[in-house]
CHARMM internal coordinates of N, CA and C (Angstrom, degrees):
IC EDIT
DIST 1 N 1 CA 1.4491
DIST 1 CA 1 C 1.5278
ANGL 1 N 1 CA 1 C 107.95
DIST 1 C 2 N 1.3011
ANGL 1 CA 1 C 2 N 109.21
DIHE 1 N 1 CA 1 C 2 N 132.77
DIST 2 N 2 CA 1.6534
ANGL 1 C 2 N 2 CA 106.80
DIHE 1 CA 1 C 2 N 2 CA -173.49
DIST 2 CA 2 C 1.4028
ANGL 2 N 2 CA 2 C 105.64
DIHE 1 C 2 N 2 CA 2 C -81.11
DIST 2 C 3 N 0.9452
ANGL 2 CA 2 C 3 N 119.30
DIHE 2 N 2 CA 2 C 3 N -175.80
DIST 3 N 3 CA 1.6338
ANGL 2 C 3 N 3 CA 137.78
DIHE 2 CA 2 C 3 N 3 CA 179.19
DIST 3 CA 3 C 1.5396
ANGL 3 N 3 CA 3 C 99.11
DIHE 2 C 3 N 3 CA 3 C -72.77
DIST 3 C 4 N 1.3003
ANGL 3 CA 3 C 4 N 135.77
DIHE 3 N 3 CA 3 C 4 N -66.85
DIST 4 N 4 CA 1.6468
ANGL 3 C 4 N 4 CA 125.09
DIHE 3 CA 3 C 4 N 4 CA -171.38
DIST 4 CA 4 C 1.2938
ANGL 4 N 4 CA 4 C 104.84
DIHE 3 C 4 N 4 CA 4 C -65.60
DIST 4 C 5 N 1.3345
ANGL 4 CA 4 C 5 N 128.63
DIHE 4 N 4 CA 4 C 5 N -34.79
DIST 5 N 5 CA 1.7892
ANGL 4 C 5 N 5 CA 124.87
DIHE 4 CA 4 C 5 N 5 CA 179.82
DIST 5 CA 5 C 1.6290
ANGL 5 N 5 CA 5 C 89.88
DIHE 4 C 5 N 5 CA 5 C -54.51
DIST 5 C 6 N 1.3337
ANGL 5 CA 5 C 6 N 116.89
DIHE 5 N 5 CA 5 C 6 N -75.23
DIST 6 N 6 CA 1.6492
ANGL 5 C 6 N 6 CA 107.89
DIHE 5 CA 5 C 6 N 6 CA -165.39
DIST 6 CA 6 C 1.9107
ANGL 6 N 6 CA 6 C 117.09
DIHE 5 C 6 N 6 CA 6 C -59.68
DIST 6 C 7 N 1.0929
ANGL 6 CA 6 C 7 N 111.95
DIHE 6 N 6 CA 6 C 7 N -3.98
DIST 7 N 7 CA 1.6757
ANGL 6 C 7 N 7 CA 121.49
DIHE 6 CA 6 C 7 N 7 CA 176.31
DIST 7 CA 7 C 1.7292
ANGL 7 N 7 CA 7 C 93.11
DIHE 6 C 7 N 7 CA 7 C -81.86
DIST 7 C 8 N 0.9831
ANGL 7 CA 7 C 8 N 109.83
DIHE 7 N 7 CA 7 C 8 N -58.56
DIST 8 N 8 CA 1.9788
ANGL 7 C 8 N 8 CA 105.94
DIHE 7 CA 7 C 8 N 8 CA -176.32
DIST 8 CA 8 C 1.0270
ANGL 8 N 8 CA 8 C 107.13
DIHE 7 C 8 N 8 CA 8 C -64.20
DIST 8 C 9 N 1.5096
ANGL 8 CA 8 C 9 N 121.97
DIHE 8 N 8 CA 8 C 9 N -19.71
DIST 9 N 9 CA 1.6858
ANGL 8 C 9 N 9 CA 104.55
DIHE 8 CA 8 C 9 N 9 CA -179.85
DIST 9 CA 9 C 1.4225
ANGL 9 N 9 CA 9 C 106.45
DIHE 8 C 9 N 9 CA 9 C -88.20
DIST 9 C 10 N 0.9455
ANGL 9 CA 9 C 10 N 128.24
DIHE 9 N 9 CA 9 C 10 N -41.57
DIST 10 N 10 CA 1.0186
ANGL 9 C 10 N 10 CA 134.84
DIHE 9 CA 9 C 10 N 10 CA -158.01
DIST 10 CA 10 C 2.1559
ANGL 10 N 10 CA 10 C 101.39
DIHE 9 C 10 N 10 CA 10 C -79.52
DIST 10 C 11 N 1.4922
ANGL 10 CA 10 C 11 N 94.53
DIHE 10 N 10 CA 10 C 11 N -36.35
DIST 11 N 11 CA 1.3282
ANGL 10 C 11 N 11 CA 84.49
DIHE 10 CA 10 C 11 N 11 CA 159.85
DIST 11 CA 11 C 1.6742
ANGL 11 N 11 CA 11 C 132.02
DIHE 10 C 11 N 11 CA 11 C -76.07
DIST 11 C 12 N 1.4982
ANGL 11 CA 11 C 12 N 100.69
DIHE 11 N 11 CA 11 C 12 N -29.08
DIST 12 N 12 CA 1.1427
ANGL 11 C 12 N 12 CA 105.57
DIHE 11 CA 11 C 12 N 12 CA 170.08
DIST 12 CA 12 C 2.2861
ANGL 12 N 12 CA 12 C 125.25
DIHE 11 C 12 N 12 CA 12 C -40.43
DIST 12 C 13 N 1.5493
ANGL 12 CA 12 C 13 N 89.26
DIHE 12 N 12 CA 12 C 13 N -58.62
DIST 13 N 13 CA 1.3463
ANGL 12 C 13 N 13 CA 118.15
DIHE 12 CA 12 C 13 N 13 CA 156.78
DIST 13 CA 13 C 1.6908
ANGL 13 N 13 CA 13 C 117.42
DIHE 12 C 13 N 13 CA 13 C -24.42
DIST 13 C 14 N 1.1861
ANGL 13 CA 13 C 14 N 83.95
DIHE 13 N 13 CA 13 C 14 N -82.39
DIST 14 N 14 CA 1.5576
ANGL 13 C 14 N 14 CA 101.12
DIHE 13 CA 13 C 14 N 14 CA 178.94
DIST 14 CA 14 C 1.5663
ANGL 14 N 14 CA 14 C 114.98
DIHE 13 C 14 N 14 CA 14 C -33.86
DIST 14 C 15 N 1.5555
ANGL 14 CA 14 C 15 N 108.70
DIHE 14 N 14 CA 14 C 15 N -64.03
DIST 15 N 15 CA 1.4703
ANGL 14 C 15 N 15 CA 126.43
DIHE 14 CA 14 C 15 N 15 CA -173.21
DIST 15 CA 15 C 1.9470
ANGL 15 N 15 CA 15 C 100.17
DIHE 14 C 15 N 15 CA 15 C -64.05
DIST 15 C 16 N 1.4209
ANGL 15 CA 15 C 16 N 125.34
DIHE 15 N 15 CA 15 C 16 N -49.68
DIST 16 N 16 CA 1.2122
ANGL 15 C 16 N 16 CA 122.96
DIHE 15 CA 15 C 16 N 16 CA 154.65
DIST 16 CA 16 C 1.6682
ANGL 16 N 16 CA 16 C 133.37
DIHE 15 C 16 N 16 CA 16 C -5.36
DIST 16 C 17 N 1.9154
ANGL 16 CA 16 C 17 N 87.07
DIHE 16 N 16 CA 16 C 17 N -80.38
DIST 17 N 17 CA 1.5856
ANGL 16 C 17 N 17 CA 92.84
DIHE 16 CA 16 C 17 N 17 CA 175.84
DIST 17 CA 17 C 1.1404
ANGL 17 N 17 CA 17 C 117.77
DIHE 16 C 17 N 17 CA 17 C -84.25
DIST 17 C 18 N 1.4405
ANGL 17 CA 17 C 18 N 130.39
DIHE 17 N 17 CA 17 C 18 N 16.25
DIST 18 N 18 CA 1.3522
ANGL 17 C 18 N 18 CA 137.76
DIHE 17 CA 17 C 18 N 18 CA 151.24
DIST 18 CA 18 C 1.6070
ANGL 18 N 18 CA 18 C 130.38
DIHE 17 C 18 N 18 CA 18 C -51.90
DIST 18 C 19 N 1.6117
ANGL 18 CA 18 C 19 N 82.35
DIHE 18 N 18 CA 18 C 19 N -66.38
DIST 19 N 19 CA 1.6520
ANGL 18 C 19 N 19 CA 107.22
DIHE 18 CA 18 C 19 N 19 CA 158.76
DIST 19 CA 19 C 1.2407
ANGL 19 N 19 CA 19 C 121.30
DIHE 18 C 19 N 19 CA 19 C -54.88
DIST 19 C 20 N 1.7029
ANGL 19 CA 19 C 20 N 131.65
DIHE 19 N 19 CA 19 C 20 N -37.58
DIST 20 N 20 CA 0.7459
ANGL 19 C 20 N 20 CA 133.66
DIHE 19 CA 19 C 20 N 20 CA -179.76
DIST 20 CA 20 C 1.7978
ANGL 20 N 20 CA 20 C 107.75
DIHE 19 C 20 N 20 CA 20 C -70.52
DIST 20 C 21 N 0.9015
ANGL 20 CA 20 C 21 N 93.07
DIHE 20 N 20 CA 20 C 21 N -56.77
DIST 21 N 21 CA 1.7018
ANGL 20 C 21 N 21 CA 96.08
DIHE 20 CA 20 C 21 N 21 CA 165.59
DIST 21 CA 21 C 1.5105
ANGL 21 N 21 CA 21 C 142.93
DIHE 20 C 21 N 21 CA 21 C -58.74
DIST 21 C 22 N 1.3695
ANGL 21 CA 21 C 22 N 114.25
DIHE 21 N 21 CA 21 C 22 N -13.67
DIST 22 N 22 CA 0.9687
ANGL 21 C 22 N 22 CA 135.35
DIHE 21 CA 21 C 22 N 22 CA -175.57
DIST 22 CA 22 C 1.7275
ANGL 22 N 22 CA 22 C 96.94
DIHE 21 C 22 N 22 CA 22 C -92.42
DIST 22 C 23 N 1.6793
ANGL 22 CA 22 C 23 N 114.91
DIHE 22 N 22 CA 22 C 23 N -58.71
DIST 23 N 23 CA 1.3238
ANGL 22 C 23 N 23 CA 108.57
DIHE 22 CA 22 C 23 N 23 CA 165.02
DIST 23 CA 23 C 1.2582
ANGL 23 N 23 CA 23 C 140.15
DIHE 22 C 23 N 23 CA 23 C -63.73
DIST 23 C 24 N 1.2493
ANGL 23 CA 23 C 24 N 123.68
DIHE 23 N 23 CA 23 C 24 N -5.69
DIST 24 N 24 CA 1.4028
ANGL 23 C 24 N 24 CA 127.53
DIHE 23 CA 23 C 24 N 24 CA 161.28
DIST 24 CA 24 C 1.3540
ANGL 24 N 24 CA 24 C 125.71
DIHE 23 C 24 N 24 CA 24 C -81.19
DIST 24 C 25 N 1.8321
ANGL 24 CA 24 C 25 N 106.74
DIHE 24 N 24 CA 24 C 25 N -33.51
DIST 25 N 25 CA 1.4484
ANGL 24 C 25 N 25 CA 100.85
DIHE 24 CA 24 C 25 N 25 CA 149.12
DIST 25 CA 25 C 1.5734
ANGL 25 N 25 CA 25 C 139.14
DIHE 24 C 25 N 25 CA 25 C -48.24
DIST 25 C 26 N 1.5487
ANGL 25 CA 25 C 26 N 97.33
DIHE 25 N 25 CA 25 C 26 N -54.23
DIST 26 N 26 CA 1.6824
ANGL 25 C 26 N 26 CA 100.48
DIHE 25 CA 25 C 26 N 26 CA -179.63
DIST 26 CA 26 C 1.6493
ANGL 26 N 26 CA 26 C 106.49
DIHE 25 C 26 N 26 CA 26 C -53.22
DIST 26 C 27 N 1.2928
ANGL 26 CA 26 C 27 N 115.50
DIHE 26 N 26 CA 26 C 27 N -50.44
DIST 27 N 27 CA 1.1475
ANGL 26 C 27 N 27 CA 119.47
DIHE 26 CA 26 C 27 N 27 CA -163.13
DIST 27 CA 27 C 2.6098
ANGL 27 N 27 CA 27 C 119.16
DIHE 26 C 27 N 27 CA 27 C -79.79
DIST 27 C 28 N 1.1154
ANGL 27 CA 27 C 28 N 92.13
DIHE 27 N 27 CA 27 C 28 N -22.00
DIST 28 N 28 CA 1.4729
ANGL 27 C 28 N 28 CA 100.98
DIHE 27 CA 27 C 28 N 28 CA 169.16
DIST 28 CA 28 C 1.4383
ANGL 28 N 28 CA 28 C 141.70
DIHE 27 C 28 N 28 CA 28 C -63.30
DIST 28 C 29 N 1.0379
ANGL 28 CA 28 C 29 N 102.57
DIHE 28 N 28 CA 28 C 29 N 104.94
DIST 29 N 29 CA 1.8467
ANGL 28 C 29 N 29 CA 101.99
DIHE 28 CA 28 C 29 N 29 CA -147.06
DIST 29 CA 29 C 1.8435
ANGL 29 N 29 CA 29 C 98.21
DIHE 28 C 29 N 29 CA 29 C -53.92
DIST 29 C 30 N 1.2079
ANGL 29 CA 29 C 30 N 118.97
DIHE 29 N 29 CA 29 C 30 N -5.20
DIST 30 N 30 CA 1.2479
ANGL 29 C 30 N 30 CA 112.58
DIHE 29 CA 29 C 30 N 30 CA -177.78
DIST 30 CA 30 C 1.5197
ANGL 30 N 30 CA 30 C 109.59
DIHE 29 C 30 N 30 CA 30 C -69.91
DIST 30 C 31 N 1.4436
ANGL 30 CA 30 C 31 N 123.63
DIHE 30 N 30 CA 30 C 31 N -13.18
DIST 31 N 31 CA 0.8560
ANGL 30 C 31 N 31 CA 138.36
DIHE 30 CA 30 C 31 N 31 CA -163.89
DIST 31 CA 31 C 1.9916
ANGL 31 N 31 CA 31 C 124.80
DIHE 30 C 31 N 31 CA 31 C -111.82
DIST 31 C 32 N 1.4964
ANGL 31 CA 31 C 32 N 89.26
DIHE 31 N 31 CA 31 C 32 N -12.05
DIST 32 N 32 CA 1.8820
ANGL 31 C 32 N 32 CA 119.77
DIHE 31 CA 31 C 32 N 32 CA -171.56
DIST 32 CA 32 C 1.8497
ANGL 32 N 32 CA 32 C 100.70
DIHE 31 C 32 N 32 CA 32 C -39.86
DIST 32 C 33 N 1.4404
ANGL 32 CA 32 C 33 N 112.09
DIHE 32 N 32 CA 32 C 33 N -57.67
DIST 33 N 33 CA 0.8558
ANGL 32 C 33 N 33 CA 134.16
DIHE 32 CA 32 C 33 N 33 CA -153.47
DIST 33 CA 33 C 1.4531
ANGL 33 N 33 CA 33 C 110.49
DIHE 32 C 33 N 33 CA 33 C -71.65
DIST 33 C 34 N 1.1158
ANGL 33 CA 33 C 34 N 111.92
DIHE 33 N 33 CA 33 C 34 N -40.15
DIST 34 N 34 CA 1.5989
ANGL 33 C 34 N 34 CA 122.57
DIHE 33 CA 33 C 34 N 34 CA -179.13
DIST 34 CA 34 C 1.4702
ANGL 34 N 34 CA 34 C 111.94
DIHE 33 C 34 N 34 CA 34 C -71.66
DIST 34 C 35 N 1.6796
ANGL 34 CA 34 C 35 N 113.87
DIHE 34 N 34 CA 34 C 35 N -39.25
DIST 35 N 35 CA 1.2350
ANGL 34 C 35 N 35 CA 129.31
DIHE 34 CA 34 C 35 N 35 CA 176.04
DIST 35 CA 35 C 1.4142
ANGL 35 N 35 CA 35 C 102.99
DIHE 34 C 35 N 35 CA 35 C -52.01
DIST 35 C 36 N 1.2587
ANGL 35 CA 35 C 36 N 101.94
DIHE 35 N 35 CA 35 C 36 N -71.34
DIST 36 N 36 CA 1.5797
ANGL 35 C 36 N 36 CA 116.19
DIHE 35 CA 35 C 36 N 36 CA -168.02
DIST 36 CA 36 C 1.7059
ANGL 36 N 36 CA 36 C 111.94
DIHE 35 C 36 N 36 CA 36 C -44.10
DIST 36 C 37 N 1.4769
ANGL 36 CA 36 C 37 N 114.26
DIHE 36 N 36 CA 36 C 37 N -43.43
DIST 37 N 37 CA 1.5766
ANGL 36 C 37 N 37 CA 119.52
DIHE 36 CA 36 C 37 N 37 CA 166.10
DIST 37 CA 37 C 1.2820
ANGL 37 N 37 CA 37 C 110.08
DIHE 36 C 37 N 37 CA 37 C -44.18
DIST 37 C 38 N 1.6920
ANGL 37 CA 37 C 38 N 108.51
DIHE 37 N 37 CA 37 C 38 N -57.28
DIST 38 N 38 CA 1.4503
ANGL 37 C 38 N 38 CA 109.55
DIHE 37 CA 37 C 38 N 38 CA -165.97
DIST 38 CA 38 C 1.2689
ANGL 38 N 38 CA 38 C 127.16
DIHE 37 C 38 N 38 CA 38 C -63.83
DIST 38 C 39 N 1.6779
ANGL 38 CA 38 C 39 N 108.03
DIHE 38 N 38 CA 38 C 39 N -39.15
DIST 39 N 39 CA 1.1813
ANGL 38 C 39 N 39 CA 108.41
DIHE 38 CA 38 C 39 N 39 CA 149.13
DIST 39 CA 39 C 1.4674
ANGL 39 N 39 CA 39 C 141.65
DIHE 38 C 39 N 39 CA 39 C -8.78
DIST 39 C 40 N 1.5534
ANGL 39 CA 39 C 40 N 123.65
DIHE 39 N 39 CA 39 C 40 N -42.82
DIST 40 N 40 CA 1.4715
ANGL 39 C 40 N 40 CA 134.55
DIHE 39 CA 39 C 40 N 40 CA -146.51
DIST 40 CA 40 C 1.4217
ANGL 40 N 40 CA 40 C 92.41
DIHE 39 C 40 N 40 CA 40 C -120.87
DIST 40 C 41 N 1.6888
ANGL 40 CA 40 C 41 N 122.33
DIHE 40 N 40 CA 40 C 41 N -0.02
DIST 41 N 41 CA 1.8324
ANGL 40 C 41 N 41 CA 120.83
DIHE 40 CA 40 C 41 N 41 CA -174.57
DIST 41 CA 41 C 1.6782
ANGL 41 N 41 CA 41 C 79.62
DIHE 40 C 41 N 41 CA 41 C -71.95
DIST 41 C 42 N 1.4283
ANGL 41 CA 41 C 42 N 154.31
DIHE 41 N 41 CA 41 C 42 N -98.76
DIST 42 N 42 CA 1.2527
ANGL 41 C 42 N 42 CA 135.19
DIHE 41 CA 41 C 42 N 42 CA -131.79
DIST 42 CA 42 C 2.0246
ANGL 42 N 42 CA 42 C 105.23
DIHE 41 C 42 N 42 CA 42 C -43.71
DIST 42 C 43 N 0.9062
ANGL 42 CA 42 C 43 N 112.30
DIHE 42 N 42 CA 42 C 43 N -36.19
DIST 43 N 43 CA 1.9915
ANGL 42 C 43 N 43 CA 110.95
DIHE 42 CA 42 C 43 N 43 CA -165.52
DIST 43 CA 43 C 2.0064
ANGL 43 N 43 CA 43 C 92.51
DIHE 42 C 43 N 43 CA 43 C -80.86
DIST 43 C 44 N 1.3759
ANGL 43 CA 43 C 44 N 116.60
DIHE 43 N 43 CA 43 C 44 N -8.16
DIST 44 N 44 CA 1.7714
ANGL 43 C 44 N 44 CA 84.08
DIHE 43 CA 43 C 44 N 44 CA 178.22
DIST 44 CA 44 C 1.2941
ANGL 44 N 44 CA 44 C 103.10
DIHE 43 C 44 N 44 CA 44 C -66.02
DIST 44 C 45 N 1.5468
ANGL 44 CA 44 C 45 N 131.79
DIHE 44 N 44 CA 44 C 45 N -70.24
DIST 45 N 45 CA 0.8018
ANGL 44 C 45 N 45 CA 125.66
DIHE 44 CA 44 C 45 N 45 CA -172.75
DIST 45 CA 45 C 1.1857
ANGL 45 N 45 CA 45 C 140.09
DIHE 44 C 45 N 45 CA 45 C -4.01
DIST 45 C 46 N 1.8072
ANGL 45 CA 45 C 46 N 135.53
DIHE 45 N 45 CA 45 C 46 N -29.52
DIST 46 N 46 CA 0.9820
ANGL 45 C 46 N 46 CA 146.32
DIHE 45 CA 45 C 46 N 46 CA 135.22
DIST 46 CA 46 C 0.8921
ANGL 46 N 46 CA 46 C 141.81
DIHE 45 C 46 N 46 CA 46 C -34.81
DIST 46 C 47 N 1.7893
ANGL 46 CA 46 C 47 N 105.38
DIHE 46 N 46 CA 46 C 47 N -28.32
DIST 47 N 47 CA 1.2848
ANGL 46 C 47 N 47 CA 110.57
DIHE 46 CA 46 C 47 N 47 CA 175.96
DIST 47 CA 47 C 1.4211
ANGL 47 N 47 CA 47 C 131.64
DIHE 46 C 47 N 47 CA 47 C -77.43
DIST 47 C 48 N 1.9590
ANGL 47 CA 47 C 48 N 104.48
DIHE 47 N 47 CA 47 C 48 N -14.09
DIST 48 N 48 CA 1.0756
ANGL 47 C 48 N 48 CA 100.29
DIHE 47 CA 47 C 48 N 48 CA -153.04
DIST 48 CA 48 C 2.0987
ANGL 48 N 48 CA 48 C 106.26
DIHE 47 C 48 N 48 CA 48 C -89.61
DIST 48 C 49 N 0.9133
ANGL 48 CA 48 C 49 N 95.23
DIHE 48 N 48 CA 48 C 49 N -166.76
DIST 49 N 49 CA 1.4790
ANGL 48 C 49 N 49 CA 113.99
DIHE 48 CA 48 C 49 N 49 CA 179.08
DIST 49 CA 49 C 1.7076
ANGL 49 N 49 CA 49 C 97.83
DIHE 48 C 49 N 49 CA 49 C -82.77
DIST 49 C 50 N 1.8007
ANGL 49 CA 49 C 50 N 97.40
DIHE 49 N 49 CA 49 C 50 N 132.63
DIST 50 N 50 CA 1.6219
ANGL 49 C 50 N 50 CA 104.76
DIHE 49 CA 49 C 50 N 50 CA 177.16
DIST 50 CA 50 C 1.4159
ANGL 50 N 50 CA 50 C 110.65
DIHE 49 C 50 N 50 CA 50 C -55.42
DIST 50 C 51 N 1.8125
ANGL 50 CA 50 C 51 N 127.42
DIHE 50 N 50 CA 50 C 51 N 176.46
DIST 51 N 51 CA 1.1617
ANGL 50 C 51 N 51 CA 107.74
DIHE 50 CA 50 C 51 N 51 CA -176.90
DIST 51 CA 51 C 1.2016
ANGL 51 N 51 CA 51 C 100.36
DIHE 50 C 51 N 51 CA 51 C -98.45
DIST 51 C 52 N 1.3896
ANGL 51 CA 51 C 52 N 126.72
DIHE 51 N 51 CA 51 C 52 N -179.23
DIST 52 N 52 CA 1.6334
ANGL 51 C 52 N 52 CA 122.39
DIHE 51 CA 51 C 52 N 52 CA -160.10
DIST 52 CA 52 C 1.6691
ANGL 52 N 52 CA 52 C 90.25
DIHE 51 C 52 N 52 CA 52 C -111.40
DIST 52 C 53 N 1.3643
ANGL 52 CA 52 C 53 N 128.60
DIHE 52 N 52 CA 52 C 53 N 150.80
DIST 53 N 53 CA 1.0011
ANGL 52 C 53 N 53 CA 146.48
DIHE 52 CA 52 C 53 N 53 CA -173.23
DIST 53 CA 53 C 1.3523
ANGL 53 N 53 CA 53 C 114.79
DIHE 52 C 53 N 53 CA 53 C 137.73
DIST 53 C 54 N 1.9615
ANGL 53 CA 53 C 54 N 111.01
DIHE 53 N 53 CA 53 C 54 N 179.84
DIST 54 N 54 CA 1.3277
ANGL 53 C 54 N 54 CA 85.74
DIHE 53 CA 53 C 54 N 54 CA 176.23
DIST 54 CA 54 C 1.1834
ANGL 54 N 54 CA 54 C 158.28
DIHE 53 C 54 N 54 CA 54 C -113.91
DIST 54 C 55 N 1.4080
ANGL 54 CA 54 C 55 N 150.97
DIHE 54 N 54 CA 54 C 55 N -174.96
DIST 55 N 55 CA 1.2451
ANGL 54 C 55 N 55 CA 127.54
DIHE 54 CA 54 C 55 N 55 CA -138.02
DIST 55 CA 55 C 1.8683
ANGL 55 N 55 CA 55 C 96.64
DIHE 54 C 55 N 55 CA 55 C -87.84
DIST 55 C 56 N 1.8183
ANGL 55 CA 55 C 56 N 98.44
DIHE 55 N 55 CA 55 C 56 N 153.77
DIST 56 N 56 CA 1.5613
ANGL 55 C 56 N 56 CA 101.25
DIHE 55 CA 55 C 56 N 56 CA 171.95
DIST 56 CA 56 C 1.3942
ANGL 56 N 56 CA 56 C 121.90
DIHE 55 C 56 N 56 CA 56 C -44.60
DIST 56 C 57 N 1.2857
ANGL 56 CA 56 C 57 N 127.98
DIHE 56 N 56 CA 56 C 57 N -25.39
DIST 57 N 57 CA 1.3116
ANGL 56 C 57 N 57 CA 121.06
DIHE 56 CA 56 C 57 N 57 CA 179.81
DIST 57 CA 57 C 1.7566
ANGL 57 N 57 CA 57 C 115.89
DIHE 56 C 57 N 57 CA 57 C -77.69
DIST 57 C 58 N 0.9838
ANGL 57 CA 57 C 58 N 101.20
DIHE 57 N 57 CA 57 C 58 N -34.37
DIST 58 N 58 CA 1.7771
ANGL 57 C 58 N 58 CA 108.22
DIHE 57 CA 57 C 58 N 58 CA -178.94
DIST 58 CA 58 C 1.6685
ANGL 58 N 58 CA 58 C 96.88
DIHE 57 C 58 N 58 CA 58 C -73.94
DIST 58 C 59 N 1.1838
ANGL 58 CA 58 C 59 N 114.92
DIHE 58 N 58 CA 58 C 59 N -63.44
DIST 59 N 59 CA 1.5870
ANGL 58 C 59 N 59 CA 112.39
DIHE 58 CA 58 C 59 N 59 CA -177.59
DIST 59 CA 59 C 1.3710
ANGL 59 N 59 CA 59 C 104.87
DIHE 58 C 59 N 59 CA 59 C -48.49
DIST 59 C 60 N 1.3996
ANGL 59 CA 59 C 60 N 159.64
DIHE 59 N 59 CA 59 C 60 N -14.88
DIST 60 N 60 CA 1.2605
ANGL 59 C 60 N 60 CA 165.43
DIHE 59 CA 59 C 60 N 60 CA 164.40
DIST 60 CA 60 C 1.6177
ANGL 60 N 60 CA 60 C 103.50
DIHE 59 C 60 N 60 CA 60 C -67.21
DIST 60 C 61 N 1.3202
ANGL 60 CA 60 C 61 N 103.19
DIHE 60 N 60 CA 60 C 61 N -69.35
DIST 61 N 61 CA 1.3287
ANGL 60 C 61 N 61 CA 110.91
DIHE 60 CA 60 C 61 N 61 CA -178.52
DIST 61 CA 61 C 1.4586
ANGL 61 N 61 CA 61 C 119.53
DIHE 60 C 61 N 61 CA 61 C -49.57
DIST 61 C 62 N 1.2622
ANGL 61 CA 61 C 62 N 128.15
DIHE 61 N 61 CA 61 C 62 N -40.29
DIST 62 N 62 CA 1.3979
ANGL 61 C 62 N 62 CA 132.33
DIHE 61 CA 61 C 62 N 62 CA 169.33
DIST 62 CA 62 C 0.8761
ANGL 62 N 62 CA 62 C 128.29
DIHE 61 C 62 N 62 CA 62 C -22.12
DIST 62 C 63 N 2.2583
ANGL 62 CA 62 C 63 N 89.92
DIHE 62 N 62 CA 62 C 63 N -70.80
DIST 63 N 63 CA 1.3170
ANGL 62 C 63 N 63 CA 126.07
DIHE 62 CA 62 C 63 N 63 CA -165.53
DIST 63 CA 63 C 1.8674
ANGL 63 N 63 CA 63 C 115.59
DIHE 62 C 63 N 63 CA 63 C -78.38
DIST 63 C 64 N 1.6279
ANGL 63 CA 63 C 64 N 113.48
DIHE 63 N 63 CA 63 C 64 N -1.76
DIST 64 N 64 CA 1.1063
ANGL 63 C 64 N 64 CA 117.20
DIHE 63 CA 63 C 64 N 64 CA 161.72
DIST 64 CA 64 C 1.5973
ANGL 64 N 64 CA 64 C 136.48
DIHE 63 C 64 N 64 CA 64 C -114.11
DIST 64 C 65 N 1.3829
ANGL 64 CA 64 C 65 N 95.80
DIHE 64 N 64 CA 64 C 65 N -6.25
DIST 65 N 65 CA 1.7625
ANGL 64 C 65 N 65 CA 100.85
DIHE 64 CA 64 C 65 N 65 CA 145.12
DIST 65 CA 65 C 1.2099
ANGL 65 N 65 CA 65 C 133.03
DIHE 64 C 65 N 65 CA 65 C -90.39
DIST 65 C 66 N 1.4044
ANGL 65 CA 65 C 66 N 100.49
DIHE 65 N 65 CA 65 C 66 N 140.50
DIST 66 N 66 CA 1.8052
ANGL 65 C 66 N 66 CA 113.62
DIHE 65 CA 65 C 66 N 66 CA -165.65
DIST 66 CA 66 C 1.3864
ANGL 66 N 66 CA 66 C 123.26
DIHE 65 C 66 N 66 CA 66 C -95.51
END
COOR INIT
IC SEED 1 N 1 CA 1 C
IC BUILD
């Protein structure tokens, strides 16, 4: 076996128990709970307070007097 045959396997391997690991996370109920939190990071954003500055109509107005 040459040297690059055993480099792909061995990378092959590698990338394997990755996957393998990666799917036992998503899927391990030890893990349900954290998912389910993480889940809800895109909707905080809603929660928060607009940013302060000023409003679209004044920034318009500015930018169209000469």
């Amino acid at each position: 076996m040459n040297l690059l045959a055993l480099f792909g396997s061995i990378t092959t391997l590698m990338a394997f128990a990755a996957f393998v690991g990666i799917a036992w996370m998503a899927y391990a109920p030890r893990f349900a709970a954290r998912h389910q939190r993480d889940a809800l990071i895109p909707f905080l954003d809603s929660q928060l307070p607009p940013a302060s500055g000023p409003e679209p109509e004044a920034r318009a107005s500015h930018s169209t007097k000469a």
